[in-house]
mmJSON file of the N, C-alpha and C atoms, coordinates in Angstrom:
{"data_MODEL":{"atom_site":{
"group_PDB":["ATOM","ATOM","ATOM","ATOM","ATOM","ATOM","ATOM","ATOM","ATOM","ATOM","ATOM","ATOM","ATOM","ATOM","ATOM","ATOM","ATOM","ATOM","ATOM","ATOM","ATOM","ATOM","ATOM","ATOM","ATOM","ATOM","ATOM","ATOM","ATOM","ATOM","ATOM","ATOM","ATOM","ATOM","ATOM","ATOM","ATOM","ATOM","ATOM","ATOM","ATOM","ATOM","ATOM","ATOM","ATOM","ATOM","ATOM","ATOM","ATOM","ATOM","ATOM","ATOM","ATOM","ATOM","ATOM","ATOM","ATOM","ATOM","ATOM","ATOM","ATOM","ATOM","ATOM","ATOM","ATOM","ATOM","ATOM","ATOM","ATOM","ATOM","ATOM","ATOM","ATOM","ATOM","ATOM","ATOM","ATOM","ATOM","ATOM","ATOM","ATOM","ATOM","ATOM","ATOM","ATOM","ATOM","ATOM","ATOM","ATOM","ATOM","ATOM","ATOM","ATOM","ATOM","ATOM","ATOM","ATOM","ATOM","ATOM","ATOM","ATOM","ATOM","ATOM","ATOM","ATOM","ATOM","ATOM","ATOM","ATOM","ATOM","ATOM","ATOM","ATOM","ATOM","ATOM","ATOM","ATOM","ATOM","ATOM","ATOM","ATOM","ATOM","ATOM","ATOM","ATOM","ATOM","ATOM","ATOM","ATOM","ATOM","ATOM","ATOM","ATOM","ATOM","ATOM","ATOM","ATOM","ATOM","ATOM","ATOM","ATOM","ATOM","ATOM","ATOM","ATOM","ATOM","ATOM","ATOM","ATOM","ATOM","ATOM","ATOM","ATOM","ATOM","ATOM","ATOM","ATOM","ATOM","ATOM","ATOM","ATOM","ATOM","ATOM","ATOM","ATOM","ATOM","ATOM","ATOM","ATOM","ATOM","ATOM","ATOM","ATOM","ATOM","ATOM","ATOM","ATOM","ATOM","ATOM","ATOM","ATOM","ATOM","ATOM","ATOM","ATOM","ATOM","ATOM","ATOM","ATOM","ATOM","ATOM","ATOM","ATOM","ATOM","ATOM","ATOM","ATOM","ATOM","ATOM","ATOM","ATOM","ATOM","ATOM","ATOM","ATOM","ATOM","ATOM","ATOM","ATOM","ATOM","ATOM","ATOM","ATOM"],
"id":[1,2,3,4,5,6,7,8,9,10,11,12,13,14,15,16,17,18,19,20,21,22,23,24,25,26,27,28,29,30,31,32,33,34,35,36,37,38,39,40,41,42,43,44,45,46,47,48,49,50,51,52,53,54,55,56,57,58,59,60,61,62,63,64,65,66,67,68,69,70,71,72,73,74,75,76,77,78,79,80,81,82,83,84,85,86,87,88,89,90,91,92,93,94,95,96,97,98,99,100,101,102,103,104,105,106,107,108,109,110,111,112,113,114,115,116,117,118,119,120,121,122,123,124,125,126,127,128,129,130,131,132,133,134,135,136,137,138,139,140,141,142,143,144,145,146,147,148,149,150,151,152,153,154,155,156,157,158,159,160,161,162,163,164,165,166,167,168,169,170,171,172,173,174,175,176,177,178,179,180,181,182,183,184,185,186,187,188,189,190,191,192,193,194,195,196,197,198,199,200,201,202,203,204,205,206,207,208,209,210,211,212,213],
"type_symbol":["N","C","C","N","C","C","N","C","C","N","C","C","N","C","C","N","C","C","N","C","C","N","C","C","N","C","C","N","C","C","N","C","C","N","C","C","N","C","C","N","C","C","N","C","C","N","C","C","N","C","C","N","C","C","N","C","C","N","C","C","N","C","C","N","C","C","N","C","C","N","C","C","N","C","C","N","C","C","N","C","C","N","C","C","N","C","C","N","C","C","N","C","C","N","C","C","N","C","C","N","C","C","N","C","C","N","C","C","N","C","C","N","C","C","N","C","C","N","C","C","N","C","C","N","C","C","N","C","C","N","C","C","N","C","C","N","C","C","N","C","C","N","C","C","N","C","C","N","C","C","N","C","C","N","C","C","N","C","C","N","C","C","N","C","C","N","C","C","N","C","C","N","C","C","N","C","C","N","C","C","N","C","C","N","C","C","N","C","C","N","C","C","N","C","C","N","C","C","N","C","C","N","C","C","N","C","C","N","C","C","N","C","C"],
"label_atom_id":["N","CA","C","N","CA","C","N","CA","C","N","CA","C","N","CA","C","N","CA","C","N","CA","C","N","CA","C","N","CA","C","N","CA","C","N","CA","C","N","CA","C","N","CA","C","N","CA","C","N","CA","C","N","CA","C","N","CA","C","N","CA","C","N","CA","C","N","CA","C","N","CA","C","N","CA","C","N","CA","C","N","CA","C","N","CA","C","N","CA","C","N","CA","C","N","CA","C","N","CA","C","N","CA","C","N","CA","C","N","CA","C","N","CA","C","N","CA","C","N","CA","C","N","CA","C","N","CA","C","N","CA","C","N","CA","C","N","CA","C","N","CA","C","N","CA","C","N","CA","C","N","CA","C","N","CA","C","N","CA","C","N","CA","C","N","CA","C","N","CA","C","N","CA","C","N","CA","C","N","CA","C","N","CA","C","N","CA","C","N","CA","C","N","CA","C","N","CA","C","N","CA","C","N","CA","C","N","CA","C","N","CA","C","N","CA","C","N","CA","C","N","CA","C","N","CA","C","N","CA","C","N","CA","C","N","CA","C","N","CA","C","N","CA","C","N","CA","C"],
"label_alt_id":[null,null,null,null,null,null,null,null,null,null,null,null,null,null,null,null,null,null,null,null,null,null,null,null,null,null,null,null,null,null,null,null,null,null,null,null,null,null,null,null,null,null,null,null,null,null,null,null,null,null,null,null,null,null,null,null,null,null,null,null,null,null,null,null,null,null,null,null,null,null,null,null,null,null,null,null,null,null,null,null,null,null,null,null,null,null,null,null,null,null,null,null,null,null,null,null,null,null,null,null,null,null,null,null,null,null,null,null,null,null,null,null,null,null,null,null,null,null,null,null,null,null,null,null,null,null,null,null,null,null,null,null,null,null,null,null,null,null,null,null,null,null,null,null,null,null,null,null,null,null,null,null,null,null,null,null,null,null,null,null,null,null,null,null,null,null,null,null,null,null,null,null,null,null,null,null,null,null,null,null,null,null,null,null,null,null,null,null,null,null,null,null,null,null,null,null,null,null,null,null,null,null,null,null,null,null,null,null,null,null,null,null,null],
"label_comp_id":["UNK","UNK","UNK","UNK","UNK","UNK","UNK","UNK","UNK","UNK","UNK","UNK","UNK","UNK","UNK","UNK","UNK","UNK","UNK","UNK","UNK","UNK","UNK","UNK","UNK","UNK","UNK","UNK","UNK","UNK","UNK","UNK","UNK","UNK","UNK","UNK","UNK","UNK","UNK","UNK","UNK","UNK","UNK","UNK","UNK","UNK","UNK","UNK","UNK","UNK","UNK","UNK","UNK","UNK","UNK","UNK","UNK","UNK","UNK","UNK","UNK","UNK","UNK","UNK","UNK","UNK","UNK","UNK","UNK","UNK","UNK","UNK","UNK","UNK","UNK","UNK","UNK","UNK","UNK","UNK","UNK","UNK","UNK","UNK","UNK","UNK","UNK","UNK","UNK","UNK","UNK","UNK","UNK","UNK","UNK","UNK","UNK","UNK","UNK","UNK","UNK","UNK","UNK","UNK","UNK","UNK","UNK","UNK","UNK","UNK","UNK","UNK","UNK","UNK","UNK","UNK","UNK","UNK","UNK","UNK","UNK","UNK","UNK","UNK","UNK","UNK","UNK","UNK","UNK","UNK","UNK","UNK","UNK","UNK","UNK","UNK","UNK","UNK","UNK","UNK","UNK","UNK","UNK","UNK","UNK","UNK","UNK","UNK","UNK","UNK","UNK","UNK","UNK","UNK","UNK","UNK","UNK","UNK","UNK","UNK","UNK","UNK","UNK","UNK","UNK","UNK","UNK","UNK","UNK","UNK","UNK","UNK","UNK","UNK","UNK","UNK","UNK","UNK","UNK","UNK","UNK","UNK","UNK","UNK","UNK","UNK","UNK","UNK","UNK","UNK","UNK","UNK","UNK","UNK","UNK","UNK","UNK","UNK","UNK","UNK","UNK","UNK","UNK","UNK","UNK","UNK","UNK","UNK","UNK","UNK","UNK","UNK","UNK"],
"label_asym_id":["A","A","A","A","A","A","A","A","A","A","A","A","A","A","A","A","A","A","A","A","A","A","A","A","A","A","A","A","A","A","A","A","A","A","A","A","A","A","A","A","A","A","A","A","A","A","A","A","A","A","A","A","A","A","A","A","A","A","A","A","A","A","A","A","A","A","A","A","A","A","A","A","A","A","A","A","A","A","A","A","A","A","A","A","A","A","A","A","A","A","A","A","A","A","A","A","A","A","A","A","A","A","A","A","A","A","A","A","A","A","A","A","A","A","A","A","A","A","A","A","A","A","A","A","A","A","A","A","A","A","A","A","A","A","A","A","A","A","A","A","A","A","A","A","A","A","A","A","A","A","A","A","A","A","A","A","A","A","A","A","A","A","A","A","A","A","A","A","A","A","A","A","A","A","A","A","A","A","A","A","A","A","A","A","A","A","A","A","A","A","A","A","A","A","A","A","A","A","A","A","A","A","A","A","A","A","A","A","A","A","A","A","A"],
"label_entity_id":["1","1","1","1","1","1","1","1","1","1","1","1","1","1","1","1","1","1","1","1","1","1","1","1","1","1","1","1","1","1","1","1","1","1","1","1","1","1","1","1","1","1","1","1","1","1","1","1","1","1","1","1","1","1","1","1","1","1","1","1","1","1","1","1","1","1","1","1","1","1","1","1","1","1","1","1","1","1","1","1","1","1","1","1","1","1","1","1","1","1","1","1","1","1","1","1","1","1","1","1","1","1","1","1","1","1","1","1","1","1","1","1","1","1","1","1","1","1","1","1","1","1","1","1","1","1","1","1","1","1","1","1","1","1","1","1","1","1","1","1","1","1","1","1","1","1","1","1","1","1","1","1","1","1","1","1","1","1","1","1","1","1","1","1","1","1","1","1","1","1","1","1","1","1","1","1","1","1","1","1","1","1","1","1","1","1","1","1","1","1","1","1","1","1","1","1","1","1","1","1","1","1","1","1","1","1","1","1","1","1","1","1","1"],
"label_seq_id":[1,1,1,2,2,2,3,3,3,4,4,4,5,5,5,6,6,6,7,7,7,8,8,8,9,9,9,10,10,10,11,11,11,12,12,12,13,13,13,14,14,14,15,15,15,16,16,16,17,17,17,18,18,18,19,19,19,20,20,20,21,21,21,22,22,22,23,23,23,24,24,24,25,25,25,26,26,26,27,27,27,28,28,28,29,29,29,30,30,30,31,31,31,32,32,32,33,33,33,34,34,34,35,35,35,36,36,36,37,37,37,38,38,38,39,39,39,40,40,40,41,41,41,42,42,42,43,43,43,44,44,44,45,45,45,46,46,46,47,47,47,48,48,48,49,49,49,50,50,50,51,51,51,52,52,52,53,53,53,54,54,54,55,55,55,56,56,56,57,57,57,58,58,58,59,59,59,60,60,60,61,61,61,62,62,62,63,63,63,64,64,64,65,65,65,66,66,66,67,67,67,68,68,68,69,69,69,70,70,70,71,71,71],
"pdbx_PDB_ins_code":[null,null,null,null,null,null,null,null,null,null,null,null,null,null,null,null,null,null,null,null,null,null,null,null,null,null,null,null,null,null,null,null,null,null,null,null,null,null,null,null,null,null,null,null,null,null,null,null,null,null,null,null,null,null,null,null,null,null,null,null,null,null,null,null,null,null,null,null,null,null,null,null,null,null,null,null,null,null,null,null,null,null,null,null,null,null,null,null,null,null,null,null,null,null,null,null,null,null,null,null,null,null,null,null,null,null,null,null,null,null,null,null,null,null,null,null,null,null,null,null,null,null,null,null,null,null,null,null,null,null,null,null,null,null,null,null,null,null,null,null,null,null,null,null,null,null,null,null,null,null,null,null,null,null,null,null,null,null,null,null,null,null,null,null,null,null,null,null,null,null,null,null,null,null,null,null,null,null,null,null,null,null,null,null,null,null,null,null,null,null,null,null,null,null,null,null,null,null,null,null,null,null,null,null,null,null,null,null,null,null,null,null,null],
"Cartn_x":[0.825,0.0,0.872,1.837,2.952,3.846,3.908,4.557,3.804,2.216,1.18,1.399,0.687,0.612,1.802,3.496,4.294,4.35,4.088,4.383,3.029,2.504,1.346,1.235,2.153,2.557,3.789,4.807,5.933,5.243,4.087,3.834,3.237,2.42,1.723,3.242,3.457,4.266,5.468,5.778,6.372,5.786,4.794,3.585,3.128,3.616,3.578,4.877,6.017,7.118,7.412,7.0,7.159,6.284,4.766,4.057,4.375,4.678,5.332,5.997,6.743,7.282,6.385,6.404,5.414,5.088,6.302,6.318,4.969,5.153,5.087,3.378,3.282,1.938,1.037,1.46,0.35,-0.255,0.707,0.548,-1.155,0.025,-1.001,-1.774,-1.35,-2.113,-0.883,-1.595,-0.111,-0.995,-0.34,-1.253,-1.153,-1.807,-1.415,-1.832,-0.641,-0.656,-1.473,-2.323,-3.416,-2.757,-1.679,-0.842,0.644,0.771,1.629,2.64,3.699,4.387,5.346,6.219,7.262,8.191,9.769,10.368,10.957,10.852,10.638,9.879,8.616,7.5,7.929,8.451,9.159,10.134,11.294,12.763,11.904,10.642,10.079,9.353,8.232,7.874,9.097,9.982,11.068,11.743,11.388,12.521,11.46,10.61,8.81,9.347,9.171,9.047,10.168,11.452,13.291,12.411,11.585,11.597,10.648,10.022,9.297,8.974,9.9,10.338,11.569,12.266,13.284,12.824,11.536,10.633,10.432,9.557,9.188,9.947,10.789,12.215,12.5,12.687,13.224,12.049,10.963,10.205,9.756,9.975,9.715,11.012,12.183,13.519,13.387,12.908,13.23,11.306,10.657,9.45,9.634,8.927,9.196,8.351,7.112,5.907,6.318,7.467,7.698,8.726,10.009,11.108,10.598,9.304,9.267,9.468,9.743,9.81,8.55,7.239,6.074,5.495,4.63,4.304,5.543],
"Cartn_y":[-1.193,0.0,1.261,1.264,2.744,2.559,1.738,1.447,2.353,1.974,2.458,3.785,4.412,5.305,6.226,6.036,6.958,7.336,5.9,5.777,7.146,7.024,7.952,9.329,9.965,11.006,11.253,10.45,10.816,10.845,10.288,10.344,11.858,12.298,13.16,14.758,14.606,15.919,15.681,14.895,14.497,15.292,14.822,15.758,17.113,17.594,19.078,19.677,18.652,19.638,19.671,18.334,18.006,19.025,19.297,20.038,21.715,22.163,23.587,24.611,23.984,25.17,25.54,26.607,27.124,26.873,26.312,25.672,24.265,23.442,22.343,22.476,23.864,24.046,24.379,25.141,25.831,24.358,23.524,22.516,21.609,20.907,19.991,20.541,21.666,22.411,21.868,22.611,22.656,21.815,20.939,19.932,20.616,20.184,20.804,19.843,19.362,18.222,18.501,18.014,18.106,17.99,17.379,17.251,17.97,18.214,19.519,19.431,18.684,18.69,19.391,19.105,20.171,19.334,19.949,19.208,18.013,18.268,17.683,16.155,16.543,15.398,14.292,15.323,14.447,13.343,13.607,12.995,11.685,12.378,11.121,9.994,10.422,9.747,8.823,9.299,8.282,7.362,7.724,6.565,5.382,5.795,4.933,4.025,4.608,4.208,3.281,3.632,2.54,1.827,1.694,0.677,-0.07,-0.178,-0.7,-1.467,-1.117,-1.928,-2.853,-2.209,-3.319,-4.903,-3.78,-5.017,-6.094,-5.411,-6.284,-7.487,-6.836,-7.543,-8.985,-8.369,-9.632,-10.588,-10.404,-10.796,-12.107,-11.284,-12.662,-13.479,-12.806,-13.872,-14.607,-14.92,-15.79,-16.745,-16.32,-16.788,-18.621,-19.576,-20.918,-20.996,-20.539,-20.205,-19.923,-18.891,-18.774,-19.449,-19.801,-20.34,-22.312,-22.907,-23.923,-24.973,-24.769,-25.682,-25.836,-25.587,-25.412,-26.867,-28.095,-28.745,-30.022],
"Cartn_z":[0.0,0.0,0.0,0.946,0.427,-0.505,-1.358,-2.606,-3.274,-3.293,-4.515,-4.142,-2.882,-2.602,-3.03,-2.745,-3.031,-4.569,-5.894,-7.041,-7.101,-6.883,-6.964,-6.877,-5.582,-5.742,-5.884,-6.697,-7.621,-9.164,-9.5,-10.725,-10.947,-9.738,-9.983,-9.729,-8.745,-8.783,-10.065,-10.529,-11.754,-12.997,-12.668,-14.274,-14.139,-12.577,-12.51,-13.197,-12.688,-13.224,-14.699,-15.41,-16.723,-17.201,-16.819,-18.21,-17.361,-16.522,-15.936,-17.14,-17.654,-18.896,-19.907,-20.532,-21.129,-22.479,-23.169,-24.518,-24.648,-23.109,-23.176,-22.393,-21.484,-21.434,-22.126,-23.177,-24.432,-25.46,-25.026,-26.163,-25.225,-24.454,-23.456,-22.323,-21.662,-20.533,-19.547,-18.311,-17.474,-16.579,-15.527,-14.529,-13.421,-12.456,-11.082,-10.297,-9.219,-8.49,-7.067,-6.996,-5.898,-4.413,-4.542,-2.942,-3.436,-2.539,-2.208,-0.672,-0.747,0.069,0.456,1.552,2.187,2.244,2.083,1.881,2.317,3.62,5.033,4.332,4.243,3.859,2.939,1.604,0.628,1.245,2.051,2.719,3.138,3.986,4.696,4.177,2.258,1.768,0.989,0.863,-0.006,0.862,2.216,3.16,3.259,3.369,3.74,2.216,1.321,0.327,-0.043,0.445,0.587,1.763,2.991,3.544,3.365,2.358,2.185,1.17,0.253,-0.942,-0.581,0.362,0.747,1.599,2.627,2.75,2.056,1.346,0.249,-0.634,-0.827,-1.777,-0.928,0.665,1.296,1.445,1.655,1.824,0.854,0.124,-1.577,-2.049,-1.479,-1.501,-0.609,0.332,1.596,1.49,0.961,1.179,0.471,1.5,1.34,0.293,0.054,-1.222,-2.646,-2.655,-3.858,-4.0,-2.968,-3.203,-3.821,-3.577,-4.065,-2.603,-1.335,-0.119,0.432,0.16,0.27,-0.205,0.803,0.045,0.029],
"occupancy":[1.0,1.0,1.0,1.0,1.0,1.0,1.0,1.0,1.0,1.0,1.0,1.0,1.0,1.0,1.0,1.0,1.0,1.0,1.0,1.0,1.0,1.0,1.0,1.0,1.0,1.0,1.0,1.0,1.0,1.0,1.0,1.0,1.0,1.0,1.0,1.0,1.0,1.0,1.0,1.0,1.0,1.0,1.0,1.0,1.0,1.0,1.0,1.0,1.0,1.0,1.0,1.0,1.0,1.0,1.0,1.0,1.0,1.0,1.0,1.0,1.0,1.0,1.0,1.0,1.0,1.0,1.0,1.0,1.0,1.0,1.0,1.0,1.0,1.0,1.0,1.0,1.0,1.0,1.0,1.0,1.0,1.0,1.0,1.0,1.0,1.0,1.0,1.0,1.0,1.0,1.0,1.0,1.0,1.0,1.0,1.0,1.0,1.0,1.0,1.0,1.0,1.0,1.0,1.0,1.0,1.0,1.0,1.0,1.0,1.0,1.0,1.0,1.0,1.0,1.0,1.0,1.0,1.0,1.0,1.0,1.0,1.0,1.0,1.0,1.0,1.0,1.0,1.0,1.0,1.0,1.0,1.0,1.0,1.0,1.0,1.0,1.0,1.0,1.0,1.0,1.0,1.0,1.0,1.0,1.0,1.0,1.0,1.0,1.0,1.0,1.0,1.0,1.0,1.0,1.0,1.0,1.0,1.0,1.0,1.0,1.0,1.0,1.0,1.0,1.0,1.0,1.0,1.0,1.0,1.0,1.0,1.0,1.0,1.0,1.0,1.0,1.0,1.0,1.0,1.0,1.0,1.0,1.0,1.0,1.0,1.0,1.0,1.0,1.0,1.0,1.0,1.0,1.0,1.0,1.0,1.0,1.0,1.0,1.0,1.0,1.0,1.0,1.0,1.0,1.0,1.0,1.0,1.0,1.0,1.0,1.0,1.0,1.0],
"B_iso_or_equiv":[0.0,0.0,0.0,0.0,0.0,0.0,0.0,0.0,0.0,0.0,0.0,0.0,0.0,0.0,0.0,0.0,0.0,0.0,0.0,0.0,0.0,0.0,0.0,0.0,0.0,0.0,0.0,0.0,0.0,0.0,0.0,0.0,0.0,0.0,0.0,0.0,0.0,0.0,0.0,0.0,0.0,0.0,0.0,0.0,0.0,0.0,0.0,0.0,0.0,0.0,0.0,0.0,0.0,0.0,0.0,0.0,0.0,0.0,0.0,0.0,0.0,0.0,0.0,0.0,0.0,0.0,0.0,0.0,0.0,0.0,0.0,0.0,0.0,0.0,0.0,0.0,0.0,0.0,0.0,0.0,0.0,0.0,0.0,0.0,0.0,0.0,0.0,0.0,0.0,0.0,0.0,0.0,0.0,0.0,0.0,0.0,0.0,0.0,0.0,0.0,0.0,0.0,0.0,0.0,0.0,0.0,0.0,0.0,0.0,0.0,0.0,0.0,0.0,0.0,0.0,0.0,0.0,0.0,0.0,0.0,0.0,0.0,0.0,0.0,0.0,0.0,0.0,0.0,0.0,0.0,0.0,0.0,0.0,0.0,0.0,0.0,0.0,0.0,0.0,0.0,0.0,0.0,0.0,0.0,0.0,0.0,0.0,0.0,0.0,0.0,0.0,0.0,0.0,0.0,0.0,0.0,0.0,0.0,0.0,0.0,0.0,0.0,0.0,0.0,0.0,0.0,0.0,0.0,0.0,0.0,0.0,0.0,0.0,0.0,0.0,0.0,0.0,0.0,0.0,0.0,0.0,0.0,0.0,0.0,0.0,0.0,0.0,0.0,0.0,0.0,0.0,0.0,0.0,0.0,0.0,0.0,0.0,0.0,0.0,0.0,0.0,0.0,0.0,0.0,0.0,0.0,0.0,0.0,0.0,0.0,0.0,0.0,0.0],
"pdbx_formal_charge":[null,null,null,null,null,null,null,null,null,null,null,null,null,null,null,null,null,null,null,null,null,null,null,null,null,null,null,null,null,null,null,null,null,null,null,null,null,null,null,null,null,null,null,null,null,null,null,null,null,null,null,null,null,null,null,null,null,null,null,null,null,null,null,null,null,null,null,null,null,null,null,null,null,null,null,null,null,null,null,null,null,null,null,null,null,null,null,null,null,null,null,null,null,null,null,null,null,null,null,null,null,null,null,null,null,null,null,null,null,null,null,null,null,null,null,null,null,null,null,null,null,null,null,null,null,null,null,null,null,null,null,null,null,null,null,null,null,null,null,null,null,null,null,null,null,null,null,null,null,null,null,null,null,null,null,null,null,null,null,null,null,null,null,null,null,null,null,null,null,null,null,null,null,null,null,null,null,null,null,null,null,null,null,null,null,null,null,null,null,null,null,null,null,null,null,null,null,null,null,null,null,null,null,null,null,null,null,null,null,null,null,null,null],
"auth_seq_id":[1,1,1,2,2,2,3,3,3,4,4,4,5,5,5,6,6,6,7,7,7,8,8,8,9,9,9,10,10,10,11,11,11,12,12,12,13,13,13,14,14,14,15,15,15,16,16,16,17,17,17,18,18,18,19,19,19,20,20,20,21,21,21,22,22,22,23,23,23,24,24,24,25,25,25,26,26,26,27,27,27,28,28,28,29,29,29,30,30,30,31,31,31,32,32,32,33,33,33,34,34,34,35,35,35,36,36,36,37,37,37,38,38,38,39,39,39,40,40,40,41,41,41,42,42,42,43,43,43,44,44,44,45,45,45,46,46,46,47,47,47,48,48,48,49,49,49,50,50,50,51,51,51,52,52,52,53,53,53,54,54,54,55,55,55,56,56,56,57,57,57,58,58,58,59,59,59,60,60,60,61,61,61,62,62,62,63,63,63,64,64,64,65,65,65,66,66,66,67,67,67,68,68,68,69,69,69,70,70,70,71,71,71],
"auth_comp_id":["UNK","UNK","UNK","UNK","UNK","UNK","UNK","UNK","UNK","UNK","UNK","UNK","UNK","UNK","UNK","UNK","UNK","UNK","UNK","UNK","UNK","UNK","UNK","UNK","UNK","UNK","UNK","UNK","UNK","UNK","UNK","UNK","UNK","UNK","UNK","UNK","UNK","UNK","UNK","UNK","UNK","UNK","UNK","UNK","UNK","UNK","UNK","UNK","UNK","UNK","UNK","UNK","UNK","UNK","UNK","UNK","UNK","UNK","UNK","UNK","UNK","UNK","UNK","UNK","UNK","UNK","UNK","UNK","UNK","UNK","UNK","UNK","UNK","UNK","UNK","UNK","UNK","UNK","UNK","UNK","UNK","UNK","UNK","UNK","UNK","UNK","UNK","UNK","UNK","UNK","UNK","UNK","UNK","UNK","UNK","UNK","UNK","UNK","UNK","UNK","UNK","UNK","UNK","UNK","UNK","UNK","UNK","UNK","UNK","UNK","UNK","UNK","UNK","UNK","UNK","UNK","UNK","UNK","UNK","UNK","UNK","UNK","UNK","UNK","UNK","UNK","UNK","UNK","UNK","UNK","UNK","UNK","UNK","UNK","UNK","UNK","UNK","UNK","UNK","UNK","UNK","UNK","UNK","UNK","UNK","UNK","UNK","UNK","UNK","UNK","UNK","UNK","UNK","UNK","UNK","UNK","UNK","UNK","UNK","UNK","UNK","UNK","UNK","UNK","UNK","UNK","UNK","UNK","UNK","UNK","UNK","UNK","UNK","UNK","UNK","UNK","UNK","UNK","UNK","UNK","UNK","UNK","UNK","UNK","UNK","UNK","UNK","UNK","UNK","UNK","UNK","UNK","UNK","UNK","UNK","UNK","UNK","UNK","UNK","UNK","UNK","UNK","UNK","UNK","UNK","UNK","UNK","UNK","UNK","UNK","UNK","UNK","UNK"],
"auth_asym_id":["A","A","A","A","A","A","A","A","A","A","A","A","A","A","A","A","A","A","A","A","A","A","A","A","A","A","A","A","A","A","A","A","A","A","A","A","A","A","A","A","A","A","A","A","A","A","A","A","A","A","A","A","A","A","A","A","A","A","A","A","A","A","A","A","A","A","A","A","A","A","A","A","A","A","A","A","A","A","A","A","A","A","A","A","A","A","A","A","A","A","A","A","A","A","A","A","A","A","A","A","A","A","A","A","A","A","A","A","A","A","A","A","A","A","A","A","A","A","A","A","A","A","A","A","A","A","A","A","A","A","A","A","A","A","A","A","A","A","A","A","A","A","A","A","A","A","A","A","A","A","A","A","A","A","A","A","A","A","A","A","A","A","A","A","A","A","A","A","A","A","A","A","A","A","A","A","A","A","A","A","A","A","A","A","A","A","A","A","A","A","A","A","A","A","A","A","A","A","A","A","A","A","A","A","A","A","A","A","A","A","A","A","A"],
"auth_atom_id":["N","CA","C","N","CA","C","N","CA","C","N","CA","C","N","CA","C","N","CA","C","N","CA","C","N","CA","C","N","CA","C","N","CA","C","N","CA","C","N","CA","C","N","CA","C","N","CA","C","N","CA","C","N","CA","C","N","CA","C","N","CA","C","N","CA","C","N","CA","C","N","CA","C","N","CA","C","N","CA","C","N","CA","C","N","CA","C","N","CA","C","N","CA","C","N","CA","C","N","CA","C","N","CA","C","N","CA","C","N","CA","C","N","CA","C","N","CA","C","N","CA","C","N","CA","C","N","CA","C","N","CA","C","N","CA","C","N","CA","C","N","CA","C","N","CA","C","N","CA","C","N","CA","C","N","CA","C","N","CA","C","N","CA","C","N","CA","C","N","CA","C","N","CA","C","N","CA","C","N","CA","C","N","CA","C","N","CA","C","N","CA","C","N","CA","C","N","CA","C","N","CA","C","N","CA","C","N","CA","C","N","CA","C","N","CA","C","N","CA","C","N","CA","C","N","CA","C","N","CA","C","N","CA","C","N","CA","C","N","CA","C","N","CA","C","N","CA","C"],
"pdbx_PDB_model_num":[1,1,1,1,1,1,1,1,1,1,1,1,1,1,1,1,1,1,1,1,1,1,1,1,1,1,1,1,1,1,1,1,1,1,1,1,1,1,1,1,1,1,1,1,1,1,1,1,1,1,1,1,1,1,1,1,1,1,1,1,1,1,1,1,1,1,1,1,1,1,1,1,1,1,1,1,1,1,1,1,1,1,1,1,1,1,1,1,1,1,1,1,1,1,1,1,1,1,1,1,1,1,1,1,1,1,1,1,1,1,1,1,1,1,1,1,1,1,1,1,1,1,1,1,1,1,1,1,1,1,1,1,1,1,1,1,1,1,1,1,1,1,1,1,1,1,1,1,1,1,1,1,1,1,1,1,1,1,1,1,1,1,1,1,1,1,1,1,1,1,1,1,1,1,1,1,1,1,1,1,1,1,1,1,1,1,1,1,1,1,1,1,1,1,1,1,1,1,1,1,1,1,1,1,1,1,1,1,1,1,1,1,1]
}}}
């Protein structure tokens, strides 16, 4: 769930900064990302986001289910 959640608002403040210049707004319109963080917030969504994918990672290397000892 904070996997989805972070991919979510890196996609979105992503598409603020991508359509932001003015060449690239007249064309497509400019977006504006509905959440709005501090920088602070950001440091904290990307560590959430490193621990939780690292989670994850170990989680499915060591699992007896996928490794095939299951059974």
């Amino acid at each position: 769930m904070a996997l989805a959640a972070a991919l979510a608002l890196l996609l979105s403040q992503l598409a603020e900064k991508l359509t932001r210049p003015p060449e690239i707004a007249q064309h497509i319109g400019a977006f504006t990302s509905p959440v709005h963080l501090s920088g602070w917030m950001n440091v904290a969504a990307a560590l959430v986001t490193a621990t939780a994918s690292t989670e994850r990672a170990l989680r499915l290397r060591y699992s007896r289910l996928w490794d095939g000892g299951a059974g």
